[in-house]
C-alpha positions in Angstrom: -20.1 -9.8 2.6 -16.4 -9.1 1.9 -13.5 -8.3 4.3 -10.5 -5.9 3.1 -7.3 -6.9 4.9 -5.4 -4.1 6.1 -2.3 -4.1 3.7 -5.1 -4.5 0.5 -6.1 -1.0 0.7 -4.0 2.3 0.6 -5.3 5.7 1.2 -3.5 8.6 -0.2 -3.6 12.5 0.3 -3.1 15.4 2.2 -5.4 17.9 3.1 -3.2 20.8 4.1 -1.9 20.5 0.8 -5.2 20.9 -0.9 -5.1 17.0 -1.9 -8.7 15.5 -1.8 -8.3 11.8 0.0 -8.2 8.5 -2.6 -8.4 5.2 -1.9 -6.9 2.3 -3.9 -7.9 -1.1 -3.4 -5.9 -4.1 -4.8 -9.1 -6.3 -5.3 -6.8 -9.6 -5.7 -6.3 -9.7 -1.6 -10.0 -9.0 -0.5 -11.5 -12.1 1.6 -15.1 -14.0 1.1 -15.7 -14.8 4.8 -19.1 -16.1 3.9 -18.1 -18.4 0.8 -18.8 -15.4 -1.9 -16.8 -16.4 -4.7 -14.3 -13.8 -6.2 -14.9 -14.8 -9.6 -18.7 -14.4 -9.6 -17.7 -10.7 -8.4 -15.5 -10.3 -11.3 -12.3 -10.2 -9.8 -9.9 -12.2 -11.0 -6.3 -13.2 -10.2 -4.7 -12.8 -13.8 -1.4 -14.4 -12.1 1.6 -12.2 -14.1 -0.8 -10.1 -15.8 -1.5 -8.4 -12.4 -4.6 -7.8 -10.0 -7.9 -5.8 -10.5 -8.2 -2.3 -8.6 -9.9 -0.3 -7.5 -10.2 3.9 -6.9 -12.6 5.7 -4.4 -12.1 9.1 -4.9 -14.6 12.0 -3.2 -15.8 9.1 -1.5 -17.3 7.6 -4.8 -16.0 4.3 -6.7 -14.3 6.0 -9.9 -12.9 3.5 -11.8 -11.8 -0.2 -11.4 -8.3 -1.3 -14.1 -6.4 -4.5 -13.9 -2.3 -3.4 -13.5 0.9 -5.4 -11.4 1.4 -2.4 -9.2 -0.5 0.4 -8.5 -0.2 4.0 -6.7 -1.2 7.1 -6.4 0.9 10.4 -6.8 -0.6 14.2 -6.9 0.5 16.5 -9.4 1.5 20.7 -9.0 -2.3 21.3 -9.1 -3.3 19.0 -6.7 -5.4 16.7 -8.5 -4.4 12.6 -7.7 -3.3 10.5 -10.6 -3.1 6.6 -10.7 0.3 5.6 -12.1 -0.2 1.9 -12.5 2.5 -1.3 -14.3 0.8 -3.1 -16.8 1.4 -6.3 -18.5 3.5 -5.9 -21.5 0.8 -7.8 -23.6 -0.9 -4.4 -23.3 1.5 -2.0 -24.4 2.7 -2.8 -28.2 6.5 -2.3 -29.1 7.1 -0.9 -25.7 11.0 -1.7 -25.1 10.7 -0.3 -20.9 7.8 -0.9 -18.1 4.6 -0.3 -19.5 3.4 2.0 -17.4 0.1 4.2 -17.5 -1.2 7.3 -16.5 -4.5 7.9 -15.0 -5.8 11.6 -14.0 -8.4 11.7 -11.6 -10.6 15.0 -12.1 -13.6 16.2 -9.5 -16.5 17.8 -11.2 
């Protein structure tokens, strides 16, 4: 059994704006109350290279990316994207943030 503190998970949407409800979880900050241990789970604290996440999206998990920072923005159409910071050992001759771009589609 795992606990999610409060400030480890974000929910983002609005549904009078069309925006279907997502849920990001920064798996770094969730707590084994029962001694679970976090690397048998496959999360990992990769110290500057960031924190696993994780997206619930039409309350299903949809995908799970290791990234610094992490949010979720909606574009014109209404369908979320995951914008996300990742470590610069990820992003070859990239000068700026390495930042990616994740679209989240419903079927």
């Amino acid at each position: 059994m795992v606990e999610i503190p409060w400030d480890a998970s974000q929910i983002y949407g609005d549904s009078s704006k069309g925006q279907v409800e997502v849920e990001l979880i920064n798996m770094g900050m969730i707590e084994c109350q029962h001694g679970w241990n976090l690397h048998e789970m496959g999360t990992v604290r990769q110290g500057s290279g960031g924190t696993e996440w994780a997206a619930i999206y039409n309350d299903e998990f949809l995908v799970r990316f290791t990234a610094r920072q992490a949010d979720i923005t909606y574009l014109d159409d209404g369908e979320p994207s995951i914008s996300a910071l990742a470590h610069p050992i990820y992003c070859d001759d990239v000068g700026e943030e390495c930042r990616i771009y994740m679209k989240l589609l419903s079927y």
